[in-house]
C-alpha positions as CSV (number, residue, x, y, z in Angstrom):
1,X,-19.3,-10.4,11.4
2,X,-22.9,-10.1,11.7
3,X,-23.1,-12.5,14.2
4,X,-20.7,-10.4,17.0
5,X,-22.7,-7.3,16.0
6,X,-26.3,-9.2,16.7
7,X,-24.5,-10.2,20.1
8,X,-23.6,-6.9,20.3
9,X,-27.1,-5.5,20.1
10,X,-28.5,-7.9,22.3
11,X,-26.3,-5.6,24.9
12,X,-23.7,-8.6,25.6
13,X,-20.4,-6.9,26.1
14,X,-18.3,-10.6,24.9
15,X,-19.2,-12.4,22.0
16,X,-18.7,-16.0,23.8
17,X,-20.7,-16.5,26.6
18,X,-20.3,-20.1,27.2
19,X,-16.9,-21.2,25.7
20,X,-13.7,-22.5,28.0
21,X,-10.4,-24.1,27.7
22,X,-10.0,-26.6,31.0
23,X,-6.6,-25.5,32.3
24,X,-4.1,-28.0,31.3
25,X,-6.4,-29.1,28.4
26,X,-3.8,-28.7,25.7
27,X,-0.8,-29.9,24.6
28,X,2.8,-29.3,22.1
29,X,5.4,-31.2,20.9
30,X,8.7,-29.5,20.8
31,X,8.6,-27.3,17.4
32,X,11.9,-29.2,15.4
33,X,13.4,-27.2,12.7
34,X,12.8,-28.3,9.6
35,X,15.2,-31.3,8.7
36,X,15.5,-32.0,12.0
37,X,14.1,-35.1,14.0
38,X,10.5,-34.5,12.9
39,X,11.7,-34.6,9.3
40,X,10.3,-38.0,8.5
41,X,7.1,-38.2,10.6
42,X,4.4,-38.4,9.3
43,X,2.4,-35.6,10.6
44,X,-1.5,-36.9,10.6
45,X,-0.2,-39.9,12.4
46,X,2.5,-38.5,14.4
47,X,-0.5,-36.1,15.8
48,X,-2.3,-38.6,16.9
49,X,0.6,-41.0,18.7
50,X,1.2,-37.7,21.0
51,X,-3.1,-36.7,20.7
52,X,-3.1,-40.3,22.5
53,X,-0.6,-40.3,24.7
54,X,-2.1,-36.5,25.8
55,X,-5.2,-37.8,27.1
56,X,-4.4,-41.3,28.3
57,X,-1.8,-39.0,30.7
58,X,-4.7,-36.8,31.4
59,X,-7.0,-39.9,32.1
60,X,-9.8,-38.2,29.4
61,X,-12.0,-40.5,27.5
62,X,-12.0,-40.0,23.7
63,X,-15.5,-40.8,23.4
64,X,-16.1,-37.5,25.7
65,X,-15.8,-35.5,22.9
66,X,-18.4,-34.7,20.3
67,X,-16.3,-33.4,17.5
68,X,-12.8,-33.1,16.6
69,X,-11.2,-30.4,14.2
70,X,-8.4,-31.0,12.1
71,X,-6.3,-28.0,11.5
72,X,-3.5,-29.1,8.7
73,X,-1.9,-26.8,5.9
74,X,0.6,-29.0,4.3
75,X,-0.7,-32.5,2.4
76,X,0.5,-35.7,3.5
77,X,-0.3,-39.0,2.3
78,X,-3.8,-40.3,2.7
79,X,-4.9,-36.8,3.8
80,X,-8.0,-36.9,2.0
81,X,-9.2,-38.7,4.9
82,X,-7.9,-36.3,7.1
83,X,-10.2,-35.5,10.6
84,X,-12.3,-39.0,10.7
85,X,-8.8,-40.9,10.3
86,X,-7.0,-38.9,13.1
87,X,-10.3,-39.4,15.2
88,X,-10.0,-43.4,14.8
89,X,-6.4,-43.4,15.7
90,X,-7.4,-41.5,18.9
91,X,-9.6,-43.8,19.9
92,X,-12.5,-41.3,19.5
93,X,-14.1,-43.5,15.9
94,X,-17.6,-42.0,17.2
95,X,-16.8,-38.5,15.8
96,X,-15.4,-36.2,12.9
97,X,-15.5,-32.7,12.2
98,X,-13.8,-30.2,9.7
99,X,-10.4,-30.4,8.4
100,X,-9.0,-26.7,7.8
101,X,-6.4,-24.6,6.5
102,X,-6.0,-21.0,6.7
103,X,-1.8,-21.2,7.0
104,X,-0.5,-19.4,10.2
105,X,-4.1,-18.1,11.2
106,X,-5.0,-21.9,11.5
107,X,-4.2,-22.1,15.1
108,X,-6.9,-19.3,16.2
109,X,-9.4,-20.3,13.5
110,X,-10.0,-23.8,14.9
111,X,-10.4,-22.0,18.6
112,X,-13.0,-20.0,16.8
113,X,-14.7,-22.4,15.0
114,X,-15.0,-24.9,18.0
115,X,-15.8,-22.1,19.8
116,X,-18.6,-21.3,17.5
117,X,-20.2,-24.6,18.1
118,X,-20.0,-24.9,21.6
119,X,-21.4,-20.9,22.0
120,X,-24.2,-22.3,19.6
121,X,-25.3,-25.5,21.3
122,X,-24.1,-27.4,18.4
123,X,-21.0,-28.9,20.7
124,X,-20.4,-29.5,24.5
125,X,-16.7,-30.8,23.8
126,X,-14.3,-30.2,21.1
127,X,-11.2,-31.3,20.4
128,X,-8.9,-29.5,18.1
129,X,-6.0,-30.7,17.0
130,X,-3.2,-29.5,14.6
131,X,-0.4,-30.7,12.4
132,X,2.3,-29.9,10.0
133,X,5.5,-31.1,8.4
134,X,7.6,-28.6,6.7
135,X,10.0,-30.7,6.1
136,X,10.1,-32.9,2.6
137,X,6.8,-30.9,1.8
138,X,5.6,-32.9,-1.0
139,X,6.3,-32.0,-5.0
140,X,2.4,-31.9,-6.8
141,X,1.8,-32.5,-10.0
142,X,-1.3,-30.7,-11.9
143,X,-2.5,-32.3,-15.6
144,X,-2.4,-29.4,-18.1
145,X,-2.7,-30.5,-22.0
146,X,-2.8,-26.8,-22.7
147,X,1.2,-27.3,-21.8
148,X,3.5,-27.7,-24.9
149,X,3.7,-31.5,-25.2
150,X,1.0,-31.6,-22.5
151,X,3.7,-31.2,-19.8
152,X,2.9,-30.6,-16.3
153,X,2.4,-27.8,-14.1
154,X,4.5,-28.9,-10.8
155,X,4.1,-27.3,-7.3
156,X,6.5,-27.8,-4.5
157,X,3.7,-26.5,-2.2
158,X,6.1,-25.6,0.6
159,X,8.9,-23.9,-0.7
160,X,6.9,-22.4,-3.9
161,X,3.8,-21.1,-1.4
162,X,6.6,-19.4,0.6
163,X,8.6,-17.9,-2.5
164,X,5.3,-16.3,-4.5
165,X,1.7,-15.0,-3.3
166,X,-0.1,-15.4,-6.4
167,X,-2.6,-12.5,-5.7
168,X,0.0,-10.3,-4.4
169,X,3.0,-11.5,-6.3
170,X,5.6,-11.5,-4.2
171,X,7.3,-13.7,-1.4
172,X,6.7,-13.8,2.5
173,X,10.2,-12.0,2.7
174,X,9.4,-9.1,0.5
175,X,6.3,-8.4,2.6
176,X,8.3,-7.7,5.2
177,X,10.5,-5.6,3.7
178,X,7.6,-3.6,2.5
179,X,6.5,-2.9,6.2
180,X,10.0,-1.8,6.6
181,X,10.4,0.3,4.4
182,X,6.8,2.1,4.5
183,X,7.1,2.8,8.1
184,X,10.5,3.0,8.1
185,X,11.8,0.0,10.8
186,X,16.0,-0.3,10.2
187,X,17.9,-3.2,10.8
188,X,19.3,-2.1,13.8
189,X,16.0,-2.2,15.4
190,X,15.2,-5.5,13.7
191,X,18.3,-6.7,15.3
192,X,17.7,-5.7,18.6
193,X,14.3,-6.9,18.7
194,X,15.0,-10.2,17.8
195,X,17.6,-10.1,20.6
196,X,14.6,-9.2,23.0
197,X,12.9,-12.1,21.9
198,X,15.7,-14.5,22.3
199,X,16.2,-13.5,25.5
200,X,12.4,-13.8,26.4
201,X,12.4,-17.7,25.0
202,X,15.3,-18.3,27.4
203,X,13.1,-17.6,30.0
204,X,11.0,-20.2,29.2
205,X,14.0,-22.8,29.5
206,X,15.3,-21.8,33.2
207,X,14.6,-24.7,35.7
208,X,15.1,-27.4,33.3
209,X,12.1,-25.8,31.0
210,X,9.9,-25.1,33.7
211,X,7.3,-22.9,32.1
212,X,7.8,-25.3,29.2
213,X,6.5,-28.6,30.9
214,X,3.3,-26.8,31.4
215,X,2.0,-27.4,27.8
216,X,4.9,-29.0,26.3
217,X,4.9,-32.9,26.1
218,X,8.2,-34.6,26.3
219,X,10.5,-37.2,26.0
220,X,9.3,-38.0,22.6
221,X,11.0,-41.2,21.5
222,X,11.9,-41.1,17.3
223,X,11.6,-44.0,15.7
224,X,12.7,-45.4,12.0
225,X,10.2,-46.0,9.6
226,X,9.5,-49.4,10.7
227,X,8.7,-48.1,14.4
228,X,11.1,-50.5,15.6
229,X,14.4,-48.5,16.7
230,X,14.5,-44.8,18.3
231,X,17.1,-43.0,16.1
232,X,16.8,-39.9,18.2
233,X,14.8,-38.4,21.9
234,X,13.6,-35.1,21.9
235,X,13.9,-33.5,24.8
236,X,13.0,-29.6,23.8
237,X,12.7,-27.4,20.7
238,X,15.6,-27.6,17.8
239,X,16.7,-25.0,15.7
240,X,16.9,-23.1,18.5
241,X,20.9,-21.1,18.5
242,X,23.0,-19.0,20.9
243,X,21.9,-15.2,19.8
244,X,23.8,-12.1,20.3
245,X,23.7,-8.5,19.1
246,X,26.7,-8.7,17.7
247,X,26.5,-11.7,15.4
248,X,23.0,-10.2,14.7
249,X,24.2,-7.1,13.5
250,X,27.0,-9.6,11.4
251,X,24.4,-10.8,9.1
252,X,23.4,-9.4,5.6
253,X,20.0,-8.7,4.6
254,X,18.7,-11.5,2.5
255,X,18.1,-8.6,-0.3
256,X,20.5,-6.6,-1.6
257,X,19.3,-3.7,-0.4
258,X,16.7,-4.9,2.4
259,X,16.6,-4.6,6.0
260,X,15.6,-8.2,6.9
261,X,17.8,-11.0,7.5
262,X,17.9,-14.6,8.2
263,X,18.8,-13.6,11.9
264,X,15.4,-11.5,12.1
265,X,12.7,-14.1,10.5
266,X,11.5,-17.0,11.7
267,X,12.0,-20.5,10.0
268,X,10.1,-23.5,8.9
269,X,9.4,-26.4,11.6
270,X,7.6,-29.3,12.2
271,X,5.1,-30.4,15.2
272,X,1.7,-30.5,16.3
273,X,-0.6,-29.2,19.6
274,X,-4.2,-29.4,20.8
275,X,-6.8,-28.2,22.4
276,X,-10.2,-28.4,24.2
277,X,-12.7,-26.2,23.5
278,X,-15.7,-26.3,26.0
279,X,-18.3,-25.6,27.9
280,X,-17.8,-24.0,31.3
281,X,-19.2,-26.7,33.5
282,X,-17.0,-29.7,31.1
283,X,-14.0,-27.0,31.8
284,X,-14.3,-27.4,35.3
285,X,-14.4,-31.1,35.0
286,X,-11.5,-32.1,32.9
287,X,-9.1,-29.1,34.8
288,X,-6.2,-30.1,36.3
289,X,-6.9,-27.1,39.0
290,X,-10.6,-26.4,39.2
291,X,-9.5,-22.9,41.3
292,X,-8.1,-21.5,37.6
293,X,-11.1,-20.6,34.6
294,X,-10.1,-19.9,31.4
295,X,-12.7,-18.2,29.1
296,X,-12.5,-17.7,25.1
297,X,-14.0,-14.2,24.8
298,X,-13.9,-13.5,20.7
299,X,-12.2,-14.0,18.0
300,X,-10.7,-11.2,15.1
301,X,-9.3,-11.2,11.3
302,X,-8.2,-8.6,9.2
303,X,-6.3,-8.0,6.0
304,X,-3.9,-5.8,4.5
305,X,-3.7,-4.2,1.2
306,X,-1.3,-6.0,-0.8
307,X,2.5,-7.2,-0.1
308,X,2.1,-5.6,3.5
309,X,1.2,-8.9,5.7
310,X,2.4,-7.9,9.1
311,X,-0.1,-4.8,8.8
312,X,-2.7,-7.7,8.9
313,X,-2.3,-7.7,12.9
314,X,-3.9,-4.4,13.8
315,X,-7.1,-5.1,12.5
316,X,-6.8,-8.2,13.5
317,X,-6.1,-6.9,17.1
318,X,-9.0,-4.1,16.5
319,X,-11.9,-6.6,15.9
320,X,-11.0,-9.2,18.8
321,X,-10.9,-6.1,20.8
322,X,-13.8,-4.6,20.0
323,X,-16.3,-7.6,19.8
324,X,-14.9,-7.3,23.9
325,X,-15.4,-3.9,24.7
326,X,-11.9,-4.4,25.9
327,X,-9.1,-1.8,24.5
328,X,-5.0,-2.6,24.4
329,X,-4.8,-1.1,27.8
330,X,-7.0,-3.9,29.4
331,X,-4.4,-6.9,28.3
332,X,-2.5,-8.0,30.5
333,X,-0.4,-10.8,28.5
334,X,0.2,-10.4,24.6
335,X,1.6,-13.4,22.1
336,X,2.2,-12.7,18.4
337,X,2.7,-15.0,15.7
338,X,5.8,-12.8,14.2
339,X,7.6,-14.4,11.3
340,X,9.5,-11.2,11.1
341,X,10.7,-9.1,13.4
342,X,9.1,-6.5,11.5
343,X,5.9,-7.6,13.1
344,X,6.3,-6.7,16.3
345,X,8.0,-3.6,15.4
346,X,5.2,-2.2,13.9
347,X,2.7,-3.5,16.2
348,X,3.9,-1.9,19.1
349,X,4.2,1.2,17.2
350,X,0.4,1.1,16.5
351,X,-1.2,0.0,20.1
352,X,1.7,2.1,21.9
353,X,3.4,-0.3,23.8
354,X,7.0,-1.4,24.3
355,X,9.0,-4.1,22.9
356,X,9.3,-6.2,26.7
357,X,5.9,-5.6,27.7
358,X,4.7,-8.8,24.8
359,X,6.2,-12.2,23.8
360,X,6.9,-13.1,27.6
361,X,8.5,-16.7,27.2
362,X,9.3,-17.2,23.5
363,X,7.5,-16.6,20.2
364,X,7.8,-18.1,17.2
365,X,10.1,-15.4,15.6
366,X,12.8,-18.0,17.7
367,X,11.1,-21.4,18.0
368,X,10.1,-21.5,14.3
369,X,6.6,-22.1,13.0
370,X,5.1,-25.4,11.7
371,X,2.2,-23.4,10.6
372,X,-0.8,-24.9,11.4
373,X,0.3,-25.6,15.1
374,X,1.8,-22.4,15.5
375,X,-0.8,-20.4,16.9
376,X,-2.0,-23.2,19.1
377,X,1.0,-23.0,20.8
378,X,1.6,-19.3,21.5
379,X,-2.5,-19.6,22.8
380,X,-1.0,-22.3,25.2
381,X,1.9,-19.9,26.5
382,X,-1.0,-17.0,26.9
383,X,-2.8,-18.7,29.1
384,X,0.2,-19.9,31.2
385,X,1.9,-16.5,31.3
386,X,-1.3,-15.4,32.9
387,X,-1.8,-17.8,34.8
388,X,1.6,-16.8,36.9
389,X,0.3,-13.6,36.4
390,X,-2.9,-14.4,38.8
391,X,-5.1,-13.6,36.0
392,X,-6.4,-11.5,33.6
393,X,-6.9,-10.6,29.7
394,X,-4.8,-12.1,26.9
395,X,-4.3,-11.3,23.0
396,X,-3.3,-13.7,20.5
397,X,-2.5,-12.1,17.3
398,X,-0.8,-12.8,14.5
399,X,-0.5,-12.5,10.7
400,X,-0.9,-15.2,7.9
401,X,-0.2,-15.9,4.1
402,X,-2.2,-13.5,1.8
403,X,-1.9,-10.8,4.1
404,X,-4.3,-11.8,6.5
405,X,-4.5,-12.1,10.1
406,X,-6.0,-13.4,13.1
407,X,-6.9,-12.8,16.4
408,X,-7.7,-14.6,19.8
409,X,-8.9,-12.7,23.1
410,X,-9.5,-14.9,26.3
411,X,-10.1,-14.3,30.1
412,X,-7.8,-16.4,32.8
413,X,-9.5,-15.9,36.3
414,X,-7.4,-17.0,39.5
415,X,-9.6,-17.9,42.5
């Protein structure tokens, strides 16, 4: 914080003067449900099969970079050696970097932190990448002799993490349902939002995925644990079903007497993106259209009181805005991270805005969130939404575990 306000008194009206995204400098799988193709893959390494096949398609040399960032919330095996392993598999053996986790707020943290560096001198060209496997999350085991018969304290750190906040006690679910009920969101309108959405992420599809193949690497070729024989191809997202208002409206809030249902949240997937963070003159060079400039402006969190996470986005929101000098009426393209349709509900009740006028071209409401990769993605989308758009400003926002949330407010420029 006290380093936007010193920008701020320096009379600089953006917090980032010197940090870019070349356009076409990122990359996502297909988001798989969980149990679904990606069930298996390992996610560290399965990051870096697509990291390498990203740049040897983009004809970038790993050893351009200076750092890499690791953005990862769930363990998998060997993960203790986390960033400097995924840089060696890359090709890029000359660097390392952090390895963080700040659950669904991963995706814009990394953009900030490489952006930190690079705004700083530290870095001229950062690489972030991010990974997660919901599926077969793995079972931890803590010592504790204070147990009777010095029995174990056991963790399923996927499926536990999701069912209880220990600060806030309570699950992801119930937070929602808070929201609800505080502001008073019914299911009808949770139903006909997620509708909206559906419809939105369909758009995204027309072509033969169009808007899709702009960020989205595909065919990815499955293969059984001895990398010998492709058990399945992924073409596009999975999990992904038909949606209509009326089989919406068929399904019973997960609570008794709740609003939310398993129609109106997101679920679990598994996948990973990345992206270059950079200067402006590196931007230039490693665009696939020079003509198109694509400027980080700041970055915002915030946090809720507790058991009310999707209130996490406004401040959120608030901050990126303000370290711009920009207000809600100056964006021209907004993506959320909404887990629940509850989100978006309330956020457009707070910045006054309506439902079709955000989530152009999918959210993760419908393609499902691996987490740490989530945010990535929807940054990707931003960009390319504006992008058709000839330009102009973009907010990410979106909330994350503890009631937090994060926020990511960048410039496209068409010349």
């Amino acid at each position: 914080m006290s380093y936007y306000k010193s920008m701020k008194q320096q009379g600089l009206e953006k917090a980032f003067k010197d940090v870019y995204i070349p356009y076409g400098g990122y990359w996502s799988t297909p988001f798989c449900t969980w149990q679904g193709s990606f069930q298996n893959l390992h996610a560290i390494q399965f990051a870096a099969e697509i990291g390498q096949r990203f740049l040897n398609d983009k004809k970038i040399n790993p050893k351009e970079f200076d750092e890499l960032i690791f953005g990862i919330t769930i363990p998998q095996l060997s993960a203790f050696y986390g960033t400097p392993w995924l840089a060696g598999m890359i090709g890029a053996d000359h660097i390392t970097g952090p390895m963080i986790g700040q659950a669904c707020a991963t995706g814009a943290r990394g953009v900030e932190l490489a952006a930190l560096g690079i705004e700083f001198g530290l870095r001229k060209n950062v690489l972030v990448v991010y990974a997660d496997r919901c599926s077969n999350g793995p079972l931890l085991v803590y010592p504790n002799p204070q147990n009777p018969g010095a029995t174990q304290d056991k963790e399923s750190w996927v499926w536990d993490n999701f069912g209880n906040d220990p600060y806030a006690k309570n699950a992801m679910i119930e937070t929602a349902e808070n929201v609800a009920k505080e502001i008073g969101v019914s299911k009808d309108e949770q139903d006909k939002l997620t509708l909206l959405r559906y419809q939105q992420y369909q758009d995204s599809t027309k072509k033969n995925r169009a808007f899709q193949k702009k960020y989205m690497i595909t065919p990815i070729e499955v293969k059984d644990r001895k990398g010998r024989k492709v058990i399945a191809t992924v073409d596009g997202d999975e999990g992904i079903y038909p949606t209509t208002l009326e089989g919406l409206q068929k399904l019973k809030p997960v609570y008794p007497d709740g609003t939310v249902t398993f129609g109106t949240q997101t679920h679990p997937a598994d996948g990973n993106c990345g992206i270059i963070v950079t200067t402006k003159q590196k931007a230039k060079q490693l665009s696939k259209n020079k003509n198109i400039e694509i400027q980080v402006l700041s970055y915002g969190e915030g946090r809720a009181k507790k058991g009310y996470m999707a209130m996490a986005i406004i401040p959120a929101a608030k901050m990126a805005l303000e370290n711009t000098d920009l207000s809600i009426k100056d964006i021209n393209a907004i993506k959320t991270h909404n887990p629940f349709a509850v989100n978006d509900i309330y956020f457009c009740r707070e910045m006054d805005i309506e439902w079709k006028d955000m989530n152009n071209y999918g959210s993760s409401l419908i393609y499902g969130h691996p987490q740490a990769p989530t945010g990535a993605r929807l940054i990707m989308e931003l960009i390319e939404e504006l992008v058709e758009k000839g330009g102009g400003y973009g907010l990410f926002d979106g909330c994350a575990a503890g009631d937090t949330g994060a926020a990511i407010v960048l410039e496209v420029r068409v010349n």
